[in-house]
Structure formats: C-alpha cells, structure tokens
C-alpha positions, 0 to 999 in steps of 0.5 A: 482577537481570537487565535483559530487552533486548527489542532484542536478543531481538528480533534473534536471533528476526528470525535464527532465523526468517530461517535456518530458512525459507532452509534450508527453501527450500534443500530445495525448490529442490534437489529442482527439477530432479529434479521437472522431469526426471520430468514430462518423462520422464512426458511423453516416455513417453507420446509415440508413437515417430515412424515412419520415412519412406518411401524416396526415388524414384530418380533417372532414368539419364543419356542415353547421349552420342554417338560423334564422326565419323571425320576425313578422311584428311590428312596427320595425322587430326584426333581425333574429338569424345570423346562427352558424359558422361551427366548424373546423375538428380535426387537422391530426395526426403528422408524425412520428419523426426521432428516436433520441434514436437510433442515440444517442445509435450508437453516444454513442457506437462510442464515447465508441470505440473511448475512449476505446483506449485511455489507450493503446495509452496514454500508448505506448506514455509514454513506448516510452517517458521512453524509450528515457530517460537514465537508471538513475541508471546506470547513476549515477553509471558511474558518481560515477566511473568516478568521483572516478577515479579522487580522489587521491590514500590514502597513507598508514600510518605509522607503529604503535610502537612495542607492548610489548612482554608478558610472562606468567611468569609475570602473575598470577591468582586471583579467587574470590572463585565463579565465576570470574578469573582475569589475573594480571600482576606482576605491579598489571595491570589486563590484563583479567577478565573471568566470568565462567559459573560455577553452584553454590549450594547455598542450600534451597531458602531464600526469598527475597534473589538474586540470579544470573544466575547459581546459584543452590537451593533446593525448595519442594524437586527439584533442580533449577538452575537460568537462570538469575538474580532473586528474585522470587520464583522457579516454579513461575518465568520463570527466573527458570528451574528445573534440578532435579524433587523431587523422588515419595513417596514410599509405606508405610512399613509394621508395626513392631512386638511388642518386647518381654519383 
C-alpha cells in the first residue's frame, strides 16, 4: 500500500506553479522594450518636423585705419606709424535651435502610455498562468478520497464483559450534616458523591474565618449569601451578594406619662 505524503506533494505543486508564472513573466518583460520603442516612434511621428532658423544679420565692415605722417628729413628718416587694422563686425545672431522640450514632453508622454499598460498585461498573463493550474484544494481532497479508499475497513472489537447488575437495595446514603451526599454500597465502595448547592446560615461574620459558597452571614443588620469562597469582609469583596437589606430606622415614639405614686 502506498503512503500519500501530502508534504512532498505540497512542495512540487508550490515549484510548479512558482515555474510557470516566472516563465510567463519572463515573456512579457522580454516583449517591454519592444512595446516602449513603438509608443515612442508612434509618438515621434506625430511631432511636426522643426523648422530651420532664420539666417543670422551681418556683421558691419570694419573702419578703414589711417595712413601715418612722413617723418622730417634727418640723417636716417624715422619710419612712419603702420595705419591700425580694421576691427571685424559682431558676429550674426544664431539660428534658432530645435525645441528639445517638446520632443522630450511627447517621448515622456508615450513612454508613460506604454507603461500604463503594463499592470493589466502582467496581470492577465499571471490570471491565465493560474488558470492553467489545477485547483490545489480540490487536488488534494481527491488524492486523500482515492487513497482512503485503498486502506482496510476496521473490524469491530470484541464484546466488553457483562456490567454488574445494581439494585438500590444495596446502596445507602451518608450526609455529611451540610452539604455533601455520598452513595455507598453494602461493601463500603462509594458509587457517587453530590455536592448541594444548599444555603447555610452561619450566623454573624467572624473575621478571619472562611467561608464557602453558599454560605449565609449576618453583617450591619443585612443577610449575605457567599458566591465563592471568602475570607473577606460582606460589602467590601465581590465574592458577596446581599440577599436581605437591613429595614429603615423607624421614627422615634412618643414619650411615656409619668406613673402615678
């Protein structure tokens, strides 16, 4: 006969399951940069084609520099001042550059459309991953049931012996004066002891003296009876409840007539 070890049988399914969803996943992030790069192509193609700048102004021509003097006749003539160089003219404005913000925006804007997807796609691909898997409760149950089925039937044990015949002529009654009933048979076995839930006055309380449950006492002129077993004091411990509240002081009499001599 073959023993089911669900523990084992547990495992595998826990790896089977664990295998399948990774490899599910594994084919929807591989299709990820795929997906990304056609929303933002979509995207791209959808972006007017930037225009070219207008041309920059001229510069102005540089000032013509002046001719130098003739020196005076000397021995050896001084050379004449060389004329200054003409300054070059400011250089033309730039043209204007391609709008980098707004092509970034559109790219920012596809590839947000493209991930916004990704939750239900990841999700429908690990529904149907689950989907494929058997029901693992119902699994084991019909696992368990085929099993049981193979296990012997158990055979009935064997009769008990006979109980004694009892007669209440045999038994008699012992009270221990409170509480407590006893049933004893003739041979001195005891068969059952009762204990009575039975009240019992035991007159004013005493401290430091127990009392069990049941049990009734007198204290500032109202009866307590016991819940529980006590030491403490009626009125100040919950193991107390008061059965009869002391009657009101009654008004005062009238005053007596003196007695004749």
């Amino acid at each position: 006969m073959t023993t089911l070890d669900l523990s084992e049988f547990a495992r595998e399914l826990a790896v089977e399951t664990k295998a399948y969803v990774t490899a599910s996943l594994s084919r929807v992030v591989e299709g990820l940069p795929v997906l990304v790069r056609e929303e933002v192509a979509r995207a791209l193609a959808v972006q007017p084609v930037p225009k070219d700048g207008r041309d920059g102004v001229n510069g102005k021509d540089g000032v013509d520099g002046l001719a130098g003097k003739d020196g005076r006749d000397g021995v050896n003539g001084k050379d004449g001042v060389d004329g200054l160089a003409g300054k070059d003219g400011k250089d033309g404005l730039n043209g204007k550059d391609l709008d980098l913000v707004a092509v970034k925006t559109f790219a920012d804007a596809a590839a947000t459309t493209a991930l916004a997807g990704l939750p239900a796609l990841v999700r429908s691909e690990i529904d149907r991953a689950v989907a494929a898997l058997p029901a693992p409760v119902d699994l084991v149950k019909a696992t368990v049931e085929a099993e049981l089925k193979t296990w012997p039937r158990p055979k009935d044990g064997a009769p008990g012996p006979a109980g004694r015949d009892g007669t209440l002529e045999e038994l008699t009654g012992e009270h221990d004066g409170e509480r407590t009933v006893t049933l004893v048979r003739k041979d001195g076995s005891r068969v059952l002891t009762m204990t009575l839930p039975i009240p019992i006055d035991r007159g004013v309380w005493k401290p430091g003296t127990w009392y069990g449950k049941g049990d009734g006492v007198t204290w500032d002129g109202s009866y307590w009876l016991a819940q529980e077993a006590t030491i403490g004091k009626p009125g100040d411990v919950r193991a107390w409840r008061l059965a009869v509240r002391h009657g009101k002081e009654g008004k005062p009499g009238r005053d007596g007539k003196d007695g004749g001599e």
